[in-house]
N, C-alpha and C positions, 0 to 999 in steps of 0.2 A: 504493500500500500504506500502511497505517495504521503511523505515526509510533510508537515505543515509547520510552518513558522511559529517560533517558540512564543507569542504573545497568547496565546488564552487566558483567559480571565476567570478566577474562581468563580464568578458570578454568573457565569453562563455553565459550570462545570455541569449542574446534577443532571439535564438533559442532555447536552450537546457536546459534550465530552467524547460522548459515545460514537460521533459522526468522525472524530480524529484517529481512535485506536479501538481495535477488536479486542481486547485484553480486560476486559474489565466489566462489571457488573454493578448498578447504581438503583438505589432505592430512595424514595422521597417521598414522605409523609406530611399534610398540609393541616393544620387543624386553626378555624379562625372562628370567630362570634360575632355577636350582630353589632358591633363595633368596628368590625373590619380588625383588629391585632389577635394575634394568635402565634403559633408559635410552627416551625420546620427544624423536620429532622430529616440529614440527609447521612445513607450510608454507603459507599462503593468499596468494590473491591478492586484492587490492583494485584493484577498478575506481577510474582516477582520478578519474572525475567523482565520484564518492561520496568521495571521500576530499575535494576540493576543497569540496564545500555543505557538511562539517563547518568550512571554515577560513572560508568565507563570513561577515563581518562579521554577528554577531548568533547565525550556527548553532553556537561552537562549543560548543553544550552539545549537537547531538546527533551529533558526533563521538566515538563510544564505541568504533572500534575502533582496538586498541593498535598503533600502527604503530611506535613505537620501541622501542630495548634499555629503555631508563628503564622502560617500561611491563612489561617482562617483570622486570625485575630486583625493582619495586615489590612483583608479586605474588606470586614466588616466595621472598621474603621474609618474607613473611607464612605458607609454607605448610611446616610442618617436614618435613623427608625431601624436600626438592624441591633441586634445585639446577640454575643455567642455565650450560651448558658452552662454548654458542657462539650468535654470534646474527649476522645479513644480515638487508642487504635492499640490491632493487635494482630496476629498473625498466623497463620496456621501454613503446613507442606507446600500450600502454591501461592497464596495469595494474602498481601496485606490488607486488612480490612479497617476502614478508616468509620467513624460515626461521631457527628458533628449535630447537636441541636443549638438551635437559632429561634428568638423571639423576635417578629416583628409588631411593626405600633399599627400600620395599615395595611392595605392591600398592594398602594403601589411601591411601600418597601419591598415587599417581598416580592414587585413583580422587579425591581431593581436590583434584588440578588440572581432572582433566577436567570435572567437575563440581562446584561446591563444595557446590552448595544439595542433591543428592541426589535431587531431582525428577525427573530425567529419565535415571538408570542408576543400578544396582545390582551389589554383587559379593557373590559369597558360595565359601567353597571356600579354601583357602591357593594357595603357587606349583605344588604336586605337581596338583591336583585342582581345579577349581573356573567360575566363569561370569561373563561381564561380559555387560552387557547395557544397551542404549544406545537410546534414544529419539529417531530421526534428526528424526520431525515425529508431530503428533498426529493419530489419527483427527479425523472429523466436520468437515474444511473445506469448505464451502458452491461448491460448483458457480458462476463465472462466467465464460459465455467471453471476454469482453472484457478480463476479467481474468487469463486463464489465457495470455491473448496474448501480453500484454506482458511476462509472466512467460519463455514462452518463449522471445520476440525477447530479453531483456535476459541469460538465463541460457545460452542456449545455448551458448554456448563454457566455460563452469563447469563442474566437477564436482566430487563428494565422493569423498576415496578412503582408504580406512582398510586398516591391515593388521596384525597380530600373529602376533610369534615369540613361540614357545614353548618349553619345555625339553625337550619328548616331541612328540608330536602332538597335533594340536588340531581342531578346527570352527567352520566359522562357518558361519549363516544370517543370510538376508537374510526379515522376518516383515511383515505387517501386524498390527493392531491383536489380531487374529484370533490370530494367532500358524499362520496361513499362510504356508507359505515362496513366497517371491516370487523366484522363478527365471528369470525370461522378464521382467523389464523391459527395455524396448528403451533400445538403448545401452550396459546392465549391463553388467560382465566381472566374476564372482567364482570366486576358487581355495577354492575351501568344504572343503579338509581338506588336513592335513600339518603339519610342523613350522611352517613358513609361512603363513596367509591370509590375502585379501584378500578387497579388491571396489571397484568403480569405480562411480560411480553418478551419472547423469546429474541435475546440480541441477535441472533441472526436473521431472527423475521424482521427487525425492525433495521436492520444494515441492509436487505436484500430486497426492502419495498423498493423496487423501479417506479413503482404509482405514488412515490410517497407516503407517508406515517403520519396522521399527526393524531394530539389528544385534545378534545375538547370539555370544560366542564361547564355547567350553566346552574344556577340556582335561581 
């Protein structure tokens, strides 16, 4: 896979991370009240090899994912309405596993962590009413199966899993490009209504949408 410029931004990580490297697996829990503040917990996992060619004599400019507290503490610093309440990591035979909870004060704190650049999710609506919308991978990625291979051997034990509480009930769809609801991915698990949803999504299905991924919630 083609090599991307060491600038990513923690604050776009707990989505769009996954569009950079096949190696990893990320989890993201939303819980907010009729106030709009509430609090995010996000947790990934990093495959050691990848974490290791970032510390490789020479690579570590393309070591861009944040594996310590310093690194979260750096960005939420920067991001007003954000604040870091708890942070881990730890490890296990393949992979370091990072978990980071975060309280924000409103809604568009938190849309300013999850993304900062705005590119790739939008919200619109207050805490009573309203929509996030979230960009997992782009349409128009070019068919290779040699390449779809190694995607698969290296991701298959990864997944993306995203979930939001609400103050009432809510929804969520899982879209392509199309704004097709994508309910039959194999592997998927989504609770698509209630106070609670979610959805589980196998990184390779969401690396290998050609029609694009994306998630939408609405309350």
């Amino acid at each position: 896979m083609k090599k991307n410029k060491p600038n990513i931004q923690l604050a776009a990580l707990c989505f769009f991370l996954l569009i950079f490297s096949s190696c990893f697996g990320v989890s993201v829990d939303i819980a907010f009240d009729q106030k709009g503040s509430g609090d995010v917990t996000l947790e990934y996992q990093i495959s050691k090899a990848l974490d290791a060619l970032g510390k490789l004599d020479g690579n570590e400019r393309w070591n861009t994912i944040p594996v310590g507290k310093a690194d979260f503490e750096r960005t939420i610093d920067r991001l007003p309405g954000m604040k870091l309440t708890s942070f881990s990591s730890k490890e296990d035979n393949k992979d370091l596993i990072i978990k980071a909870k975060m309280e924000f004060e409103d809604l568009n704190s938190l849309m300013s962590f999850m993304d900062a650049s705005g590119l790739r999710s939008s919200f619109s609506g207050d805490a009573r009413s309203g929509r996030i919308f979230f960009t997992l991978n782009e349409a128009g990625a070019k068919s290779d199966p040699a390449l779809e291979k190694l995607i698969a051997d290296i991701s298959e034990a990864y997944s993306v899993k995203i979930s939001m509480s609400f103050p009432n009930n809510g929804n969520l769809k899982i879209t392509n490009s199309q704004g097709r609801v994508l309910a039959d991915m194999p592997g998927s698990v989504i609770n698509p209504s209630g106070k609670k949803v979610s959805c589980s999504l196998p990184l390779y299905g969401v690396l290998s949408a050609v029609e694009g991924i994306n998630a939408e919630f609405q309350w």
